[in-house]
Structures are given as structure tokens and as C-alpha cells.
C-alpha positions, 0 to 999 in steps of 0.5 A: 087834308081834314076841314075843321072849319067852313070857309068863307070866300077867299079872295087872297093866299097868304103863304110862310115861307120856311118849312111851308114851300121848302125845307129850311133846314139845309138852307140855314145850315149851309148860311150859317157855314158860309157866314162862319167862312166869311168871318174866319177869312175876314176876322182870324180871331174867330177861329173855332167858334162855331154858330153857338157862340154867334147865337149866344150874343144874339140872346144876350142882346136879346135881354138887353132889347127884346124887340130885337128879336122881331127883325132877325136880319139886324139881329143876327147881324148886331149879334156878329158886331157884338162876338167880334168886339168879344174877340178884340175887334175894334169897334170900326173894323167889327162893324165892317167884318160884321156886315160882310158876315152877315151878307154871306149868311143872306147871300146862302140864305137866299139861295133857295129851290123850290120842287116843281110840284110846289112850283105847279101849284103855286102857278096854278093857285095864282091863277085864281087867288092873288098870292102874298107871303107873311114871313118872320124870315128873310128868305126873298121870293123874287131870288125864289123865282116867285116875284111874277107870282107872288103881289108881295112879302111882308118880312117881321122888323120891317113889315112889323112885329113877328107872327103871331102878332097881327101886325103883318096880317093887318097890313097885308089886308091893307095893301089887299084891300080886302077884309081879313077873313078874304085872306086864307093863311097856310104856315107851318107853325101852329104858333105863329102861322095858325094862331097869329092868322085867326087872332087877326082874323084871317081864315088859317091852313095849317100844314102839320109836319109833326101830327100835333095835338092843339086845342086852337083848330085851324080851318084846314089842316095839311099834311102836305102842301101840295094837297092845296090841289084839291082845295082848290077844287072845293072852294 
């Protein structure tokens, strides 16, 4: 862990989800197979295509309506209707098929386990700070085992636009009741989490899976989740 930056006081931590608590990678890939399962049974003319051809109508509806892309929950699934009306499907029946898919994808989506170390930690940081989550996901922390933990998500479309837009982090102050700078975000984007949280005025733990070179510094860097151990003991 390395400190950029002195802390304020911190009285709320805002977590991401994905790539922060767990990997999401196998957790998407499995999602996207069970979608792709669901579609081959519910719609035989999807035979053979695989994710990319659901991902290519997502990004052609994506230059149609780019703010789309701010709810990848009704984008994804808007992206299904469209590939099956491809394929033939009537209108009816692709909506139908479309939201059947799509509930496979966030049934598997959402089947997630968290490590018992990171499990330990986040009890025990729950002890001291109120813990929200500000996700551009759909993962949901109560099928997590972590609504007793947790006050609240905030999930981009529905909470507002994606990180690193400020729209989450201002409404997460609000529901708080607390300033800004009271909120410490930890993410694993630089991007979206880091650069999202300080525009909004957030203080920003960034966990640095890949050991980047940025000119914008965090408060904290991390390499490791867990190592918010000790940071609980120097706050």
C-alpha cells in the first residue's frame, strides 16, 4: 500500500464491485454462456452465434443511443431483441426470448463468492465506517451476502450515469448525509473509480492490478484489497 495523499476524516467507504471484491472475469464468462444456452433453447435460429455477435448489436445501438451505454442492464438486453429480429424473430416473440436471455445472463451474473478473507475485512471495516457500493454493474450485494453489510448500491442507469461521471458519487453523498470528501472510494479503475471519485470530491483508494503509470494520483494505491487491514489502523 503506498499513500499518496493525507486523509481526511473518513466516515463512509465506497466500494466497486467487479475486479475490487472478486474476479469478474469467470463470473461473466459463465453469464454469457448461460445466456447463450438460454437463447439456443429459446430461439433455435441463434444456433452458432456466439457473445460477439450479441456485443455487435449492442455497439450498433450504442451509435444510435449512446446513453445506452450508462445502463448495460437494458443495454445488453435491448441488444438481444435487436440480434434476434436479425435472425427472424418476430417482433413479439424477440422481446419475449430477449428478456428470458437476459434473465439467464443476470441469474449467473449474479452468482457470485466473495473469499472469506475479503469477507473478514469487510465485517470488520463495517464495524467502523458505514460501507455502500457505486457500481457501472449489475452484480447485487444482498445475492452476495452482503445487504447486512452493506447501507446500499448504487448501480449506473438506474442510480444515474456510469463512473466517471459524478452523478453516483453525489447521490451517494446525499443518501449519506455526509460531504464528499467523508467518503473514501476504493475501485479498480483508474478511469472510472479514481478519477470519477476526486472529480466528485470523494477521497480515492485505488487497487492497481496491473502496476500503471498515471499522472492523476489516488489518496491510496493497493495492490490488494485486503491491505485496507492496515489502513484501518492508521486512520
Amino acid at each position: 500500500m503506498h499513500i499518496y495523499k493525507a486523509l481526511s476524516p473518513i466516515k463512509a467507504l465506497s466500494f466497486d464491485l467487479d475486479d475490487t471484491l472478486y474476479d469478474n472475469a469467470p463470473v461473466i464468462a459463465a453469464a454469457e454462456q448461460a445466456m447463450l444456452n438460454a437463447l439456443l433453447k429459446l430461439a433455435p435460429a441463434s444456433k452458432g452465434k456466439d457473445s460477439d455477435f450479441w456485443w455487435q448489436h449492442r455497439l450498433t445501438l450504442a451509435k444510435i443511443e449512446p446513453e445506452l451505454r450508462h445502463d448495460i442492464g437494458r443495454w445488453r438486453l435491448l441488444g438481444i431483441e435487436a440480434g434476434l429480429l436479425e435472425l427472424g424473430v418476430t417482433q413479439t416473440e424477440a422481446k419475449k426470448v430477449a428478456q428470458q436471455g437476459y434473465d439467464a445472463f443476470l441469474t449467473a451474473r449474479t452468482k457470485i463468492s466473495l473469499t472469506a478473507q475479503v469477507n473478514d475485512l469487510l465485517t470488520a471495516l463495517a464495524k467502523q465506517y458505514r460501507l455502500i457500493a457505486i457500481t457501472n454493474g449489475n452484480a447485487c450485494i444482498h445475492k452476495m451476502g452482503l445487504g447486512d453489510l452493506f447501507e446500499f448500491s448504487l448501480q449506473a442507469g438506474p442510480a444515474g450515469k456510469m463512473k466517471p461521471y459524478p452523478d453516483m458519487f453525489h447521490s451517494a453523498a446525499q443518501r449519506l448525509k455526509l460531504a464528499p470528501s467523508q467518503i473514501l472510494h476504493i475501485g479498480d479503475s483508474h478511469r472510472a473509480d479514481v478519477m470519477g471519485a476526486l472529480a466528485a470530491g470523494c477521497q480515492a483508494a485505488w487497487l492497481d492490478h496491473h502496476q500503471q503509470a498515471v499522472t492523476i494520483l489516488p489518496h491510496i494505491r493497493l495492490t490488494d484489497v485486503n491491505q485496507l487491514n492496515a489502513l484501518v489502523a492508521q486512520i
